[in-house]
N, C-alpha and C positions, 0 to 999 in steps of 0.2 A: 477479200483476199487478194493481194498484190499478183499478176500475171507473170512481172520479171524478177528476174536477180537486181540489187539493189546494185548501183553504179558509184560509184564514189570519184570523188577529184584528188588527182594525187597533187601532195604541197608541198612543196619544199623548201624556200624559206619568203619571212615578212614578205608582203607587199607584192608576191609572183601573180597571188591567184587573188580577182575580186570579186565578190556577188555581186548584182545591180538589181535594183526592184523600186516600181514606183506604188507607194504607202497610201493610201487615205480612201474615203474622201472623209476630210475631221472637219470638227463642228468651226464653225466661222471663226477668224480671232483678229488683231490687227495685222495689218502689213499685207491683204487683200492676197491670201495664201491657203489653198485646200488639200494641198498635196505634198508629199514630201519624195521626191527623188533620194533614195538609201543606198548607199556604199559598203559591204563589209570583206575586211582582208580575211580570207580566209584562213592563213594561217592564226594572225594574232586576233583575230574576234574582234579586231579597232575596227569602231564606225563612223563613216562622214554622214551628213545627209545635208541637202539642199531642200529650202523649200522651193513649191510649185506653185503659184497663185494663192492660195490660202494655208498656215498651218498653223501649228498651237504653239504659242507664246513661251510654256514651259518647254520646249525641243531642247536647248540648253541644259537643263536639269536631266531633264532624261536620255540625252548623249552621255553626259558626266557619271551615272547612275549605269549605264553599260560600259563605260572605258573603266570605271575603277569598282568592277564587282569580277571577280575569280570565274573563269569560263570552265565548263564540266569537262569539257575535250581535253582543254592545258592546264590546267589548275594554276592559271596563273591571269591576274587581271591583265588586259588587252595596254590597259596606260605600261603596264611592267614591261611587257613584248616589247615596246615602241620605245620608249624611252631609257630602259633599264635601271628604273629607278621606282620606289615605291608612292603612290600618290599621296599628296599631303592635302588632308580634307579641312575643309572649313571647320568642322567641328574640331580636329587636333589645335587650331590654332587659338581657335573661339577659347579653349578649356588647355592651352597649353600641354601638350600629350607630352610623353618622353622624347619622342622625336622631333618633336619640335624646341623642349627645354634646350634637351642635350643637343642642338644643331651648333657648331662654330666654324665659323667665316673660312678661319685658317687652314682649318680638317677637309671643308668642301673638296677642295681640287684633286685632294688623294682621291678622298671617298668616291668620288665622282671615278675617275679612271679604274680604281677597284668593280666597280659596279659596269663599266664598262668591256674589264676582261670577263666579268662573268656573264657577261648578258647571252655570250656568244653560246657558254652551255647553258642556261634556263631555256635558250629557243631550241637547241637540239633536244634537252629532256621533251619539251613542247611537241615540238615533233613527235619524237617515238609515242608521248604520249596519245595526240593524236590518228598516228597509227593504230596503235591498240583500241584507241574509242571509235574508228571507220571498222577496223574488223571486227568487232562486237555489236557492232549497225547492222553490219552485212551478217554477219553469222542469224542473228534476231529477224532478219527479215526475211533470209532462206527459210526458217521453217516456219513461217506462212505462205510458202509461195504456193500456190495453184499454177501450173503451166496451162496456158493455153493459146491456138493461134486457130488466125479467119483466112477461109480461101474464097478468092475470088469470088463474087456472083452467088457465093452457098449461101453467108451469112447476113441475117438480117436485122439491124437494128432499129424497131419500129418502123419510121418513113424512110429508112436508112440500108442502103447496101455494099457489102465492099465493094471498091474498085480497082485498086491497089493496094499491096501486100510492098512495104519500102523498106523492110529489111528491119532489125533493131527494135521489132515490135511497136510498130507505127502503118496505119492503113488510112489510103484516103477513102472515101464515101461516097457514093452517089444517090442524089434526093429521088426517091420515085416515088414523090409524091403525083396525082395525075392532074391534069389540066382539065378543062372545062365538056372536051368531048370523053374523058375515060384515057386519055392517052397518058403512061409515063413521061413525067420531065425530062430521066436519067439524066440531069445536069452535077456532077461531081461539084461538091463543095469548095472553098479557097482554101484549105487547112490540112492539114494531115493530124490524124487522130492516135494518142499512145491507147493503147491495150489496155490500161490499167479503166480506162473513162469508156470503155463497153461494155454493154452487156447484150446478149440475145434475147432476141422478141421471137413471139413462140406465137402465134394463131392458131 
């Protein structure tokens, strides 16, 4: 059971807010890479990622595979947010789709600009859609919450005791584990610990 209310990022438009997360460790491949450094804007769902020393050959395919698939937040592919235009897949071209029959040279320029002034409302639809899919996060994750909080010195998590209480539902720790004569270490840990990743130890 989650301890807090659910936090959300507020966004406002493309390219404001970004995730960052480093991915792996993936199975061996060429280009002496195991890891992948990930980007994602959080408004339009468009992903970068860099490889780290090792990654996998297909990253390519499975970037293209997240830029031009419909995100459950926006309803709208992440390639659409970005460019304002609809992605043209190798298969439309492979098998000649309509939109690729029916494309001409001449029409481009309008179309283009067309698709330009609209872009500006699919990202506000984006938005509010958005909206709506963080309060229905947060609404769903309110009624499982369990409230609870640790005081000082009371609570104990196995070799583990608060030390600090930092506000925001986050405590640091002190190891008291003992040392070689029976004595407490009380040496505090380098981290500060959320709420959610404790539990009480009971003797």
């Amino acid at each position: 059971m989650p301890g807090l209310a659910l936090k959300t990022i507020p966004l406002t438009w493309p390219f404001a807010v970004w995730g960052m997360d480093m991915v792996g460790k993936f199975k061996t491949a060429p280009g002496v890479y195991t890891h992948l450094l990930v980007a994602v804007d959080k408004f339009t769902k468009w992903v970068e990622a860099k490889p780290i020393k090792k990654c996998d050959e297909e990253l390519p395919s499975v970037l293209w595979g997240i830029r031009t698939t419909p995100n459950r937040s926006t309803g709208f592919m992440p390639f659409f947010l970005v460019y304002g235009a609809e992605a043209i897949m190798p298969t439309d071209i492979a098998y000649d789709s309509p939109q690729v029959a029916n494309y001409a040279e001449e029409e481009n320029e309008h179309a283009r600009q067309d698709g330009i002034d609209l872009l500006n409302e699919a990202r506000d639809l984006a938005l509010s859609r958005i909206a709506i899919y963080q309060q229905n996060l947060r609404r769903y994750h309110s009624r499982r919450i369990h409230g609870r909080s640790f005081k000082k010195a009371t609570s104990s998590f196995g070799p583990f005791a608060v030390s600090r209480a930092l506000g925001n539902n986050a405590y640091y720790l002190t190891d008291v584990h003992k040392d070689d004569k029976g004595e407490p270490l009380t040496r505090e840990v380098e981290r500060p610990w959320n709420i959610n990743l404790l539990r009480r130890f009971y003797t």
